[in-house]
LODRENKOL-921669 format. One record per residue (C-alpha): residue number from 0; x negated, y, z negated; residue in three letters. Coordinates in steps of 0.05 Angstrom, whole numbers. Each point is the difference from the previous one (the first is absolute). Last residue first. Layout:
pos: NUM east: X north: Y up: Z code: ala $
...
***
This chain:
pos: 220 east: 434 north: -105 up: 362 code: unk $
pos: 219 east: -70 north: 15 up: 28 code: unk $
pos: 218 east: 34 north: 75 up: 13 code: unk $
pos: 217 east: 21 north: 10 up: -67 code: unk $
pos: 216 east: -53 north: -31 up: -31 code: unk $
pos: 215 east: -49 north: 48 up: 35 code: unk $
pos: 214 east: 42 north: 57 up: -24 code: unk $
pos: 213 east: -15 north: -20 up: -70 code: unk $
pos: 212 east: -69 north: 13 up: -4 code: unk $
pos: 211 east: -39 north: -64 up: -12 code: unk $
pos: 210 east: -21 north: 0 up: -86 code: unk $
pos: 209 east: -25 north: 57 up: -39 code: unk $
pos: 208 east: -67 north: -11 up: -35 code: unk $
pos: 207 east: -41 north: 67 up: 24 code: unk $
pos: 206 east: 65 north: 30 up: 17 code: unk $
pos: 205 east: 52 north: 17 up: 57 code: unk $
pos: 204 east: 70 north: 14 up: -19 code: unk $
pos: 203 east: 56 north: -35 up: 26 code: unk $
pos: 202 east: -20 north: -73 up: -23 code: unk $
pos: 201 east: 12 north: -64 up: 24 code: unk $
pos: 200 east: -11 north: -73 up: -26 code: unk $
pos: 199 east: -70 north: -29 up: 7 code: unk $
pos: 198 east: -40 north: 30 up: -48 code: unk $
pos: 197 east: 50 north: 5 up: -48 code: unk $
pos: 196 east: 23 north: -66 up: 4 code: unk $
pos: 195 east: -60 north: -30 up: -3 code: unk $
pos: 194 east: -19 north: 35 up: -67 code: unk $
pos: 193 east: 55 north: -34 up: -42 code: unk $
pos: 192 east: -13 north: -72 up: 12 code: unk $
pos: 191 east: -72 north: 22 up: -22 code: unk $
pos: 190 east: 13 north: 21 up: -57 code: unk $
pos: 189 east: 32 north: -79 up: -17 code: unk $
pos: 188 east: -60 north: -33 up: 40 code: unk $
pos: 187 east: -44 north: 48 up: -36 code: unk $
pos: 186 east: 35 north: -28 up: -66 code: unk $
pos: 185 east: -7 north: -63 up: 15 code: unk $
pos: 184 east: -76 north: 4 up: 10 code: unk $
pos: 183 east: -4 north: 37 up: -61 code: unk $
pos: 182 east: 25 north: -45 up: -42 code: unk $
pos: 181 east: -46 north: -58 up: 27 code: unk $
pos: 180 east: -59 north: 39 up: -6 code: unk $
pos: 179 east: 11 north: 14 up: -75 code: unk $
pos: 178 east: 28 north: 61 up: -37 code: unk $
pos: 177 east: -39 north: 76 up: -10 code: unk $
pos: 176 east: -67 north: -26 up: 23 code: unk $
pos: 175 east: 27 north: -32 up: 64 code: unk $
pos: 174 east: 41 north: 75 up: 8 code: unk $
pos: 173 east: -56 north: 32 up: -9 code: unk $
pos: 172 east: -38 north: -46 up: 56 code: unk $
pos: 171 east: 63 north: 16 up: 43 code: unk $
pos: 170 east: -17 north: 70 up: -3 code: unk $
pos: 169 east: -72 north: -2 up: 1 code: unk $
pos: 168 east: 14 north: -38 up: 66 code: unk $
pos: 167 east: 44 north: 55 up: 32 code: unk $
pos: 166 east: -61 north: 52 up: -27 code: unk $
pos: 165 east: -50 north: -33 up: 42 code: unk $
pos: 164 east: 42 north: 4 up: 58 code: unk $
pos: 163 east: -6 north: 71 up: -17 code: unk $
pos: 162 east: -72 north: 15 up: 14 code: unk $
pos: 161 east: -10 north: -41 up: 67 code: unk $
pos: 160 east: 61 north: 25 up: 29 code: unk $
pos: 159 east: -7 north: 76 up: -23 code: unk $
pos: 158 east: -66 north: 0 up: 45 code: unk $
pos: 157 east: 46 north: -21 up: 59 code: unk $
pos: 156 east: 48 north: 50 up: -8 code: unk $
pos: 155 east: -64 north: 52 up: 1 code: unk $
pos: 154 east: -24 north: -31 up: 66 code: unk $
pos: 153 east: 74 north: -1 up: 32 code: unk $
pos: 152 east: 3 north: 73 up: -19 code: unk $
pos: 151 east: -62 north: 24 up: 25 code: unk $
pos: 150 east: -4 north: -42 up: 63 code: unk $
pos: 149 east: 81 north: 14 up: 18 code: unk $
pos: 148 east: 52 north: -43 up: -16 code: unk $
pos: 147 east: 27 north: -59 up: 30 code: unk $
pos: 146 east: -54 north: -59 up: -20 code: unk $
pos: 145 east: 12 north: 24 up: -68 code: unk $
pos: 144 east: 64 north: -9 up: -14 code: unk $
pos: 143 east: 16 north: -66 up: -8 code: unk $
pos: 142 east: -58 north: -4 up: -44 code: unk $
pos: 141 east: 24 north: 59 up: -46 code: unk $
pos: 140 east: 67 north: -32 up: 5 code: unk $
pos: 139 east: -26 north: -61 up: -32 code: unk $
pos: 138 east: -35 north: 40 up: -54 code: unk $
pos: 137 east: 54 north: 24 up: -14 code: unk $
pos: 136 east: 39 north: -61 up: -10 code: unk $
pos: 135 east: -59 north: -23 up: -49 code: unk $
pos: 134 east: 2 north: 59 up: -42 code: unk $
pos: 133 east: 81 north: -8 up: -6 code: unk $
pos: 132 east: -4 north: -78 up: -11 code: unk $
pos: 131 east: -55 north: 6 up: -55 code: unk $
pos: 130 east: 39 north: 63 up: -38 code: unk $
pos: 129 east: 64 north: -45 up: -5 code: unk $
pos: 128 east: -41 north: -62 up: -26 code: unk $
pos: 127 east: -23 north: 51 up: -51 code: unk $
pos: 126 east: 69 north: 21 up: -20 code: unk $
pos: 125 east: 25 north: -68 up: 9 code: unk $
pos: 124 east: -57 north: -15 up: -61 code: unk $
pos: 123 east: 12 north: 43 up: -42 code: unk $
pos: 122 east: 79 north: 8 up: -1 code: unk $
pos: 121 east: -1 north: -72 up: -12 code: unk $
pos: 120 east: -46 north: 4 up: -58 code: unk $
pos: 119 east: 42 north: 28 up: -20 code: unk $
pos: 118 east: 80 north: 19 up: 10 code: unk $
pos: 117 east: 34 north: 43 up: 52 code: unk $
pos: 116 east: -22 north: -45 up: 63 code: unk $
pos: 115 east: -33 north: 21 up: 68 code: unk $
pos: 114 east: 63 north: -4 up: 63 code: unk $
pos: 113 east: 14 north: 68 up: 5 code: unk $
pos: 112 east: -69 north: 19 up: -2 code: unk $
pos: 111 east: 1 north: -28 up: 75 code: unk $
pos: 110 east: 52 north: 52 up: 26 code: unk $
pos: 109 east: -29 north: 47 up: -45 code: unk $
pos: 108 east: -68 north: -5 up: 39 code: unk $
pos: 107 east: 37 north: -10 up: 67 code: unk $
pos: 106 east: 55 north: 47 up: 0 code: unk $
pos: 105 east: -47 north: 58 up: 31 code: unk $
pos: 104 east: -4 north: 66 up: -46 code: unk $
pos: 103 east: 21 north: 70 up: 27 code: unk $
pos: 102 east: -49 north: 53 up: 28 code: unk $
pos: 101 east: -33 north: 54 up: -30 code: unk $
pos: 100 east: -52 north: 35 up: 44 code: unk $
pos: 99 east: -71 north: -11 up: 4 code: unk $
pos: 98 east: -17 north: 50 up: 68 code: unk $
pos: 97 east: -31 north: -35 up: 62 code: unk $
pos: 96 east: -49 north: 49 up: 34 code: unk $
pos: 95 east: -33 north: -60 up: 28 code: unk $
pos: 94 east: -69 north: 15 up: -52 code: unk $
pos: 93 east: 45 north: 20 up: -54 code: unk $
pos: 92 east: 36 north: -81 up: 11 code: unk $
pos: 91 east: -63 north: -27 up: 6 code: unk $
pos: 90 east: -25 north: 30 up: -63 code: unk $
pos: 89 east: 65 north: -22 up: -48 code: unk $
pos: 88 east: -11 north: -69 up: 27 code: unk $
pos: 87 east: -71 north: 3 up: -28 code: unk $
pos: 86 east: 33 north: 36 up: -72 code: unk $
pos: 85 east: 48 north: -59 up: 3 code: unk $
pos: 84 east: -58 north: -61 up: 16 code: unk $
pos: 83 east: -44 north: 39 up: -70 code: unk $
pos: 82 east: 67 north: -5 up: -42 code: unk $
pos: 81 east: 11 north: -83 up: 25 code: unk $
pos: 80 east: -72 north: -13 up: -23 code: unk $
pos: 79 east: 11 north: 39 up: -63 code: unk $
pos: 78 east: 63 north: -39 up: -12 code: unk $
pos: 77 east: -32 north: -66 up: 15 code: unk $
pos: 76 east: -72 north: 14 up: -39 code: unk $
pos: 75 east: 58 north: 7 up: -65 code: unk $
pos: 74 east: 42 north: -49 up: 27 code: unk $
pos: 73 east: -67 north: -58 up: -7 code: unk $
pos: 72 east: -18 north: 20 up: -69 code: unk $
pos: 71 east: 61 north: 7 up: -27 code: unk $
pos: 70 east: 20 north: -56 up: 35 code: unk $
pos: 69 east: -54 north: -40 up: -40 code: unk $
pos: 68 east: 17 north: 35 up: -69 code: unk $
pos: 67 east: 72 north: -26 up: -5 code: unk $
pos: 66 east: 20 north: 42 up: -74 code: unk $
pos: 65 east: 17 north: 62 up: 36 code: unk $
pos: 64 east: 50 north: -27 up: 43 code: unk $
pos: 63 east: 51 north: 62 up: 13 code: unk $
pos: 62 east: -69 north: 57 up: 4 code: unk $
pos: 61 east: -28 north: -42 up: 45 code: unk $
pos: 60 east: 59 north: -26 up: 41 code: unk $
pos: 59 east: 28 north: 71 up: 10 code: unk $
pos: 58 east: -77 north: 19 up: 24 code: unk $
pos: 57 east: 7 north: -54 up: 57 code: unk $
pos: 56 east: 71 north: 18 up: 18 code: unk $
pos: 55 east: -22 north: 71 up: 1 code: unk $
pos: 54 east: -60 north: -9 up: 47 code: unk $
pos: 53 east: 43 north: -44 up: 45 code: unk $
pos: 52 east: 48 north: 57 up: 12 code: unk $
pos: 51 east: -51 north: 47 up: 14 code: unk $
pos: 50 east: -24 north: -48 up: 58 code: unk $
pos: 49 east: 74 north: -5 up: 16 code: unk $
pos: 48 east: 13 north: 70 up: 7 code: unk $
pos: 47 east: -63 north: 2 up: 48 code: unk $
pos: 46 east: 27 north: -50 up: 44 code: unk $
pos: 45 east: 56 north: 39 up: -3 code: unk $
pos: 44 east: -27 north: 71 up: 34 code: unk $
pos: 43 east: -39 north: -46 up: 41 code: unk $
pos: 42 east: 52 north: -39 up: 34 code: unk $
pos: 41 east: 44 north: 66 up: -1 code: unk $
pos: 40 east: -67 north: 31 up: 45 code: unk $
pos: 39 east: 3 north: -54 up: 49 code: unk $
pos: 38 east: 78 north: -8 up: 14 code: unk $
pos: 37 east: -2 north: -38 up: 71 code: unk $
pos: 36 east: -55 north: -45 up: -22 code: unk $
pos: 35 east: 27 north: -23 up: -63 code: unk $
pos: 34 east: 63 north: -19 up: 40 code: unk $
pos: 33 east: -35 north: -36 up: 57 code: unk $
pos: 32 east: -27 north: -42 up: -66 code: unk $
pos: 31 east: 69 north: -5 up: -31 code: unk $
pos: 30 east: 24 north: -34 up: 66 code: unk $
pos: 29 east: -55 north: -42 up: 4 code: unk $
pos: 28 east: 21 north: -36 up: -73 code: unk $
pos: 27 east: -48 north: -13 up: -42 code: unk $
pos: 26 east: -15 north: -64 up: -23 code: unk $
pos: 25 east: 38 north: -46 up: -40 code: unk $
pos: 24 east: -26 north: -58 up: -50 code: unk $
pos: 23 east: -29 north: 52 up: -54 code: unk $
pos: 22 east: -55 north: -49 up: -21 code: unk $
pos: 21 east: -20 north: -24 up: 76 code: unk $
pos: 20 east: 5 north: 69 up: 13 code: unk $
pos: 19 east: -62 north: 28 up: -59 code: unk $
pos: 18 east: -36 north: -70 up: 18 code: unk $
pos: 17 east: -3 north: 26 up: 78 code: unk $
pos: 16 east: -19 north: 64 up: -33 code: unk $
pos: 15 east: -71 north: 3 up: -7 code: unk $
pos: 14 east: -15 north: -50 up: 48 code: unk $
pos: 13 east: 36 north: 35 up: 59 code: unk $
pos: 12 east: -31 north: 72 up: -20 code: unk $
pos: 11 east: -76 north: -32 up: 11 code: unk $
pos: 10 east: 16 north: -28 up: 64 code: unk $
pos: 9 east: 29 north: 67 up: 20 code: unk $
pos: 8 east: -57 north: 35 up: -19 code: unk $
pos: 7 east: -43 north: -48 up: 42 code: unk $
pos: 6 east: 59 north: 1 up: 65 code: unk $
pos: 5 east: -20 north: 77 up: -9 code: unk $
pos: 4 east: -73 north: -9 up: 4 code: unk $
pos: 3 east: 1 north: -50 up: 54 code: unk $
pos: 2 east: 42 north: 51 up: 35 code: unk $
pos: 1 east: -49 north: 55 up: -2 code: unk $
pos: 0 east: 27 north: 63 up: -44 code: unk $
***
């Protein structure tokens, strides 16, 4: 690709999710990034568990808040949207030879349920703020990816940016819906107070939202 092609694209991926870190307030980590790169096919193999994943939250909501007909609406196009990115993660991974195998959860989606409340509309609306800070975390790792990977890879990240950033802010518009701005802003502070942590802190086994492997605290310590 010519470079003032590339620097375009990656124009276009900086003002898609410069709002997406500037709500999360932590990036990345490198050390997860050289991480992702060093275990390629168990980066796909989960990054296809959590498209599935957000499918079934979407469809749990539907058939849990049948009386809310806007997120009907909008988690009904999510789930099929989030179906349609697992069957295109299932192709790459036949086209590499990489096999979907079973591998254990990461801490970071229960790590952050932990903190949504028992009792409505509380449950509601943390559960929604919950599903905004996941979709837009990964869409900050498919950004922090991209510029690492390979054409077809890095393209196809790339394409998942633009279509689920959009489902980060149906999220939080749910969640709007559900309560009032100003609730919801402390609550995201609240979830949010959670999700550092676990993208920060170390991990031992590598996942789509794990945080810094742990040997590289060790030897920073």
């Amino acid at each position: 690709m010519p470079a003032h092609a590339r620097k375009k694209e990656e124009q276009q991926d900086q003002a898609l999710v410069a709002p997406l870190r500037e709500f999360l307030g932590c990036a990345t980590p490198a050390a997860w990034i050289d991480w992702a790169l060093d275990n390629p096919a168990l980066l796909l193999i989960d990054h296809a568990n959590c498209e599935k994943k957000a499918a079934s939250t979407a469809l749990n909501l539907i058939f849990r808040y049948t009386d809310f007909p806007e997120l009907l609406h909008k988690l009904s196009r999510l789930a099929r949207e989030e179906l349609r990115h697992f069957e295109q993660v299932l192709k790459i991974m036949q086209q590499r030879g990489i096999s979907y195998e079973t591998i254990g959860a990461a801490r970071y989606a229960s790590g952050l349920r932990a903190g949504v409340r028992s009792s409505e509309p509380g449950r509601l609306v943390d559960t929604l703020v919950v599903g905004a800070i996941i979709e837009a975390r990964s869409c900050e790792r498919f950004a922090a990816l991209a510029p690492h990977l390979d054409a077809e890879l890095a393209a196809f990240y790339r394409s998942l940016l633009k279509s689920e950033s959009r489902h980060f802010r149906d999220y939080l518009k749910l969640a709007e819906q559900a309560s009032d701005a100003a609730e919801v802003a402390r609550r995201v502070e609240v979830l949010l107070a959670l999700e550092a942590p676990l993208i920060q802190g170390e991990d031992q086994e590598f996942r789509f939202h794990s945080g810094i492997p742990a040997e590289v605290i060790a030897v920073s310590a």
